[in-house]
N, C-alpha and C positions, 0 to 999 in steps of 0.2 A: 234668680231674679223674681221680685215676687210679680205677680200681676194683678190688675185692677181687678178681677174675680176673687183671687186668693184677699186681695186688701177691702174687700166689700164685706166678706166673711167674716175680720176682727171685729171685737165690740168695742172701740178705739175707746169709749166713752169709758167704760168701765176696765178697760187698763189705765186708762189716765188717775181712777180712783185710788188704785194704788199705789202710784208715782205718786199721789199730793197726800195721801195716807204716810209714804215717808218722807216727804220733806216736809218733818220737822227734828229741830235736833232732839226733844224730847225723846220721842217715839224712834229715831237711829241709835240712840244711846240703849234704849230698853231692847231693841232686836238688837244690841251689839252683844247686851248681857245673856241674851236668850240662844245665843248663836248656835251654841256647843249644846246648849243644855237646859231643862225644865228650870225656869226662878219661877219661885212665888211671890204675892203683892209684897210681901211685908218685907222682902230682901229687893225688892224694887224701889220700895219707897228709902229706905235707909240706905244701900248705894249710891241712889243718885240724888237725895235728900229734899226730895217730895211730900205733899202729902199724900192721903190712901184718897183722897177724892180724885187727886189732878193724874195719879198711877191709872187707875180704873177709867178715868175719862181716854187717856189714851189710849189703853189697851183695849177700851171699846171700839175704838176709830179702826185699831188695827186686827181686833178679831170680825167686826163690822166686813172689811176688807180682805178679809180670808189667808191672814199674812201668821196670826196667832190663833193657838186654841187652845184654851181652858181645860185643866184637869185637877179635878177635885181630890183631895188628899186630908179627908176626915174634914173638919172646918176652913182647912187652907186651899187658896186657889193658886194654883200654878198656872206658868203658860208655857209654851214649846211652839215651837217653828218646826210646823210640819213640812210645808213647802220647799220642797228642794229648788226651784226657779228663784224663790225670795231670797234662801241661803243665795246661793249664785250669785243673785244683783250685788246681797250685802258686803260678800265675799268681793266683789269687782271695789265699790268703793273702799274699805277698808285698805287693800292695796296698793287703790291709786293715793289714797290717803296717807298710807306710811310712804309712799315712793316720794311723792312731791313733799316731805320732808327735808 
């Protein structure tokens, strides 16, 4: 059971950032693609048939949020989900998502 100590300690404020960092279906769709594995913009943007402005605005929101991070590979930028916690979350909805099917 947590206690009002233990619950004074969270920074409610900034986990909440990244609960509204993923509720958008945009930015769920793009950690859906990043799940497994390193995508870069330009397989971002043609996937899910975006432009590279509206790709890089959200992947700002969600490297912003510490959900993605950026790795350069000569002129191309990739992204990767380093956070195991985020997998996790994404990993719960995905599930509940195929089960209520």
């Amino acid at each position: 059971m947590l206690t009002i100590e233990t619950l004074n300690r969270i920074d409610f404020e900034k986990e909440s950032q990244v609960f509204k960092a993923l509720a958008n279906p945009i930015r769920l769709k793009m950690i859906g693609l990043l799940l497994n594995d390193e995508c870069c913009v330009s397989d971002i943007t043609n996937i899910l048939g975006i432009s590279q402005s509206t790709a890089s605005q959200h992947l700002a929101v969600l490297k912003y949020n510490g959900i993605v991070s950026p790795k350069k590979h000569g002129t191309k930028t990739c992204y990767i989900i380093d956070n195991t916690e985020i997998k996790d979350i994404i990993k719960i909805l995905i599930n509940k998502s195929l089960l209520t099917d």
